[in-house]
C-alpha positions as CSV (number, residue, x, y, z in Angstrom):
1,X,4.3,11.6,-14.1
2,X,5.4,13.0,-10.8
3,X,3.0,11.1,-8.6
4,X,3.7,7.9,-11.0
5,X,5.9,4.9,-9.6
6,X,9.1,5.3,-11.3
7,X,10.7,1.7,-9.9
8,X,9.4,1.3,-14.1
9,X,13.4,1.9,-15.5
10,X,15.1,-0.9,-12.8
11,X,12.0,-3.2,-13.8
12,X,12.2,-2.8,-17.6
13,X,16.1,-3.3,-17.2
14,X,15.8,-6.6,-15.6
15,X,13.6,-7.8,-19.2
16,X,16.3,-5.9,-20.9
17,X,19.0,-8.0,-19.1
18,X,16.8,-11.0,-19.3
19,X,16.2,-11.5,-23.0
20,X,19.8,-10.2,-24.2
21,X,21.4,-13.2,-22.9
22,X,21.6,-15.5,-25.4
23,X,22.7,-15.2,-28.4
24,X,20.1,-14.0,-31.0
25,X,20.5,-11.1,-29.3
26,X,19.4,-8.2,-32.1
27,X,16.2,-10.1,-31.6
28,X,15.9,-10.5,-27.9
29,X,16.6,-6.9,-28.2
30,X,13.3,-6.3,-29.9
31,X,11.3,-8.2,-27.7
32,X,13.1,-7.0,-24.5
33,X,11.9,-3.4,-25.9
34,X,8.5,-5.1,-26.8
35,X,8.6,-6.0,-22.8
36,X,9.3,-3.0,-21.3
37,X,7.2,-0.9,-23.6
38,X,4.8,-3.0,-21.9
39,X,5.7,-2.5,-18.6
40,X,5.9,1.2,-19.0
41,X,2.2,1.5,-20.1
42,X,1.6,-1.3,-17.2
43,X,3.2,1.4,-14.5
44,X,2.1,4.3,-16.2
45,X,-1.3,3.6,-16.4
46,X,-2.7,1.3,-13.4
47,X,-0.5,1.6,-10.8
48,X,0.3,4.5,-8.2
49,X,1.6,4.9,-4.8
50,X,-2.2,3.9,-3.1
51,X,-2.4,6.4,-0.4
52,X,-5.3,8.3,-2.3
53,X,-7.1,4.4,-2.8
54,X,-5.9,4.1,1.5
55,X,-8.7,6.8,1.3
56,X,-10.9,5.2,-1.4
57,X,-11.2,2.0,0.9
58,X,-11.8,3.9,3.7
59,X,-14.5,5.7,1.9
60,X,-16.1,2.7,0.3
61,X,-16.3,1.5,4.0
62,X,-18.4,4.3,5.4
63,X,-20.2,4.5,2.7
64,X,-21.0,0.6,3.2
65,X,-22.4,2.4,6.5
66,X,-19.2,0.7,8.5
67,X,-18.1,2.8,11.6
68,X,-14.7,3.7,13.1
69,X,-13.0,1.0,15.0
70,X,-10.1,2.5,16.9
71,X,-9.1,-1.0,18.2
72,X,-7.9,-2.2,15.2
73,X,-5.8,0.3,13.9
74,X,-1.8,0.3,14.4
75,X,-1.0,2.0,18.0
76,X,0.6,5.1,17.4
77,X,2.6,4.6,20.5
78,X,4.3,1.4,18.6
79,X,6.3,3.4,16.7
80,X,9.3,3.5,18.8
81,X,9.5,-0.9,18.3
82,X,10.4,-0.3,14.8
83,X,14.3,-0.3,14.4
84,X,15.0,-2.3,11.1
85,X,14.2,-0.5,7.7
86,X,11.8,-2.9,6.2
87,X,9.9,-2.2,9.8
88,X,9.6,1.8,9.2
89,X,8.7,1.0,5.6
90,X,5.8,-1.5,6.2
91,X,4.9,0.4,9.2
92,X,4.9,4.2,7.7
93,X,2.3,2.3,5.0
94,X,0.1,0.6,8.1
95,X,-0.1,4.1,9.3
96,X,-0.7,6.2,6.2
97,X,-3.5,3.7,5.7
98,X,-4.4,4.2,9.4
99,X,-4.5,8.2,8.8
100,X,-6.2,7.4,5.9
101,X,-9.1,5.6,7.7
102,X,-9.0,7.9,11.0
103,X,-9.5,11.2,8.4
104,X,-12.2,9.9,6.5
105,X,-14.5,9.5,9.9
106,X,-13.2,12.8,10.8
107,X,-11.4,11.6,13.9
108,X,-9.0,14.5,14.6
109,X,-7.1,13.0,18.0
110,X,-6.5,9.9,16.0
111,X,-5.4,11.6,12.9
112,X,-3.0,13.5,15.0
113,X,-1.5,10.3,16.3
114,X,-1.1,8.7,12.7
115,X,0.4,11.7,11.7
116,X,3.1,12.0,14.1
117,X,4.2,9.0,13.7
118,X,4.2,8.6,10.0
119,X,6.7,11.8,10.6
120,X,8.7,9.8,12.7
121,X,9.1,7.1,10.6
122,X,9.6,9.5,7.5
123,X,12.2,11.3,9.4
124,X,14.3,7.8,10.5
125,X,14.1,6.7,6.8
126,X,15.9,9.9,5.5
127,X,13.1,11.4,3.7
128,X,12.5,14.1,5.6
129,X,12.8,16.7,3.6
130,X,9.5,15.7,2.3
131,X,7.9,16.4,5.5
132,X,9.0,19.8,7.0
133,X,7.8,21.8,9.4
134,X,5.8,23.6,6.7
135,X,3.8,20.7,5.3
136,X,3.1,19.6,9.0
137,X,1.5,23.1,10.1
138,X,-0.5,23.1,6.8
139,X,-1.6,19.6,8.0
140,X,-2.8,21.0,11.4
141,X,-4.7,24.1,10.5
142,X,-6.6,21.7,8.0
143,X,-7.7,19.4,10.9
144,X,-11.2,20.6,10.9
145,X,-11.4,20.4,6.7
146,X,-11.2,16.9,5.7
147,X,-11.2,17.5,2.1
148,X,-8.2,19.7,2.5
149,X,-6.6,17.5,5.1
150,X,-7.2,14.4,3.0
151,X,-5.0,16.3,-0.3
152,X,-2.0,17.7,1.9
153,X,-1.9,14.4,3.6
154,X,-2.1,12.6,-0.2
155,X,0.8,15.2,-0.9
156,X,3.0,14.3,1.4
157,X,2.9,10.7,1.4
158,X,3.3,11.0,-2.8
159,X,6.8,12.8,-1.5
160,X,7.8,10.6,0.6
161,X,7.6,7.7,-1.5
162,X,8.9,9.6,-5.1
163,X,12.1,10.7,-3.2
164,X,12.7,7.0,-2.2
165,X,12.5,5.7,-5.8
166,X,14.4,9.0,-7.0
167,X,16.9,7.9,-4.5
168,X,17.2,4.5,-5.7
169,X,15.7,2.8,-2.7
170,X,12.4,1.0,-4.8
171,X,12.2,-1.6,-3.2
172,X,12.0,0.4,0.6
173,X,9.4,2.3,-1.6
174,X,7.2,-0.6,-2.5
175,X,7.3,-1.5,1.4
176,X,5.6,1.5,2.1
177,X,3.3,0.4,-0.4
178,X,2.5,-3.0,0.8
179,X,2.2,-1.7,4.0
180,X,-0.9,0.7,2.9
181,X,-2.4,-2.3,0.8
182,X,-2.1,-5.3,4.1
183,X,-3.3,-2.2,6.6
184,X,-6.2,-1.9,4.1
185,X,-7.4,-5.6,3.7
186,X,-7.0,-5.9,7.4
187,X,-9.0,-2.8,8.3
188,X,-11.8,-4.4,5.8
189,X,-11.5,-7.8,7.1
190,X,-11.8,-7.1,10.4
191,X,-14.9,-4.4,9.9
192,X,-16.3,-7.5,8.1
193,X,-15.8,-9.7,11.4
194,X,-17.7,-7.4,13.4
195,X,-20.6,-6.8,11.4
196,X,-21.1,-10.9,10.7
197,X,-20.4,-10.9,7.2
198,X,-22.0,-7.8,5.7
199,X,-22.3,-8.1,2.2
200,X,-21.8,-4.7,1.1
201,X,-18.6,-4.7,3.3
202,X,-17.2,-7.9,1.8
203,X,-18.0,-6.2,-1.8
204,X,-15.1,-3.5,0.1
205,X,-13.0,-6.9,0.1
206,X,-13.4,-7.9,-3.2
207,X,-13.0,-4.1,-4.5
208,X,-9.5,-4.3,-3.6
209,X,-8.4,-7.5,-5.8
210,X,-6.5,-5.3,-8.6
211,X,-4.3,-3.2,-6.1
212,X,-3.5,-6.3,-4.6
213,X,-2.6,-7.9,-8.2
214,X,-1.2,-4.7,-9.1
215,X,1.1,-4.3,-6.4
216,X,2.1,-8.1,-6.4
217,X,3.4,-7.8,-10.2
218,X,5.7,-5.0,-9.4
219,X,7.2,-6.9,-6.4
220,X,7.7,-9.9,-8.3
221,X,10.9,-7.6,-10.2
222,X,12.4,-7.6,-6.9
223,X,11.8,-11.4,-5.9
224,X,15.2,-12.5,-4.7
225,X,14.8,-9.5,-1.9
226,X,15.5,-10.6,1.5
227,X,12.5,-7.9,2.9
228,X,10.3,-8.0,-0.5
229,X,10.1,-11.8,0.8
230,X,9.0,-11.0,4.1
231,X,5.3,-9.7,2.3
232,X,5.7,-11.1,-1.6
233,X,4.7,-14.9,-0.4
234,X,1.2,-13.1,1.4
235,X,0.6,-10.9,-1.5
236,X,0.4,-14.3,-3.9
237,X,-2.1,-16.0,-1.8
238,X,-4.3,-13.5,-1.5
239,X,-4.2,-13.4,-5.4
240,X,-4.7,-17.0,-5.6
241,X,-7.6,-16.1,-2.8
242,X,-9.1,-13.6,-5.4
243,X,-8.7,-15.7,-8.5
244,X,-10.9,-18.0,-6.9
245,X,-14.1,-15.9,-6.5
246,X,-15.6,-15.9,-10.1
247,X,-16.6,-12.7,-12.2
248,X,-20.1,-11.6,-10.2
249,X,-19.4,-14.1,-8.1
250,X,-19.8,-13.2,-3.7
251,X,-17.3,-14.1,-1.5
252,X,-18.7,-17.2,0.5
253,X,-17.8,-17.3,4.4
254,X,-15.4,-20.1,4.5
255,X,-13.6,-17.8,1.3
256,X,-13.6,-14.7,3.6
257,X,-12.7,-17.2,7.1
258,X,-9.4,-18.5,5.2
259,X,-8.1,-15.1,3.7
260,X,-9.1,-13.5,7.1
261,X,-6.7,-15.4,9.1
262,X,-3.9,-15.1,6.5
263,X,-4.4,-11.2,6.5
264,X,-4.8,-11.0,10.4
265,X,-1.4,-13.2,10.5
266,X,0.5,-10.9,7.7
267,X,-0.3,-7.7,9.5
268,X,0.7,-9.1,13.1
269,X,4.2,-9.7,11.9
270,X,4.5,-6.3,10.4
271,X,2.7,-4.4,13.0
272,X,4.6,-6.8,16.3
């Protein structure tokens, strides 16, 4: 379970905490176990840090015959802007995402750029030790072999975001996440944009509804976050956005136009 999300124990706790409160409490017990047995096989079996989906978007998107786009990636220059922590951790997802996207059309400057400052960011959020000197040459002798290059960069993103959680720092650790997910959708949307509504492109779109739902239940643990909030309100309309399209049903245009704007919104206030 090394590459699992372990935020699963603080979750479950807050159930535990939750249903022992009154005072039946041998039964509250029971159902508080009932809950977080629940959650456990929730955690352990849908959801994982998304990097490797970052790549499965990505990949969905060329194979919807989409092209690279530089202009609507993150800058990698923009890295120095970010000085608050829920800014590295929103922003080291945007650009995993980013690397993500720039590796899978085997853009090698840009993959360079993404990857420098996904370090940076990794190195001003304490993590470092996840990303060493080591890791990084094995990154840049693989520039030429995407396949490898996409698994060491899957590595160390994996690394990075079990030693938060092992630290105790979930919720910096689902930012990271979030960040990958809104750098995704906006990648997609915009691709969409640009090639006037292509259907196979806006089945990318609708391809992503369970990461987002996904993502959006583990958040809620930590609702009362100050810097969960700034993403948690964005991640519930787009589910709302999502439980609107019906099973086989397309997304129409004036569906796409209204989650669009949201998206493009969300990811200018993470990306400044």
């Amino acid at each position: 379970m090394n590459k699992k999300v372990n935020v699963v124990l603080l979750v479950a706790l807050s159930f535990v905490f939750t249903y022992c409160s009154n005072a039946k409490k041998e039964a509250a017990s029971e159902k508080a176990a009932e809950k977080k047995q629940e959650l456990e096989q929730f955690v352990e079996e849908q959801f994982e840090y998304p990097l490797p989906t970052s790549f499965e978007v990505t990949k969905m998107l060329q194979d919807a015959n989409a092209s690279y786009n530089s202009e609507i990636t993150n800058d990698a220059g923009s890295v120095d802007k970010y000085v608050a922590e829920w800014q590295k951790a929103l922003n080291l997802g945007v650009y995993g995402a980013d690397l993500s996207y720039a590796s899978t059309f085997d853009k090698q400057q840009e993959s360079v750029a993404f990857l420098n400052a996904s370090r940076r960011l990794i190195e001003e959020l304490n993590v470092s030790t996840a990303f060493n000197k080591s890791l990084a040459d094995r990154i840049e002798d693989n520039l030429e072999n995407k396949d490898s290059l996409i698994m060491i960069i899957t590595e160390s993103f994996y690394q990075t975001y079990n030693y938060l959680n092992k630290s105790g720092d979930e919720k910096t650790s689902l930012l990271v996440v979030a960040g990958s997910v809104i750098e995704g959708l906006y990648i997609t949307a915009q691709l969409i944009e640009a090639s006037d509504y292509n259907a196979s492109l806006m089945n990318v779109l609708a391809a992503q509804k369970d990461q987002v739902g996904d993502l959006t239940t583990l958040m809620e643990a930590h609702a009362s976050d100050e810097n969960v909030n700034k993403v948690l309100p964005f991640l519930r309309y787009v589910n709302l956005f999502y439980d609107q399209i019906g099973e086989g049903e397309e997304i129409s245009k004036g569906q796409f136009d209204d989650v669009s704007a949201s998206i493009s919104e969300m990811r200018a206030k993470i990306v400044g």
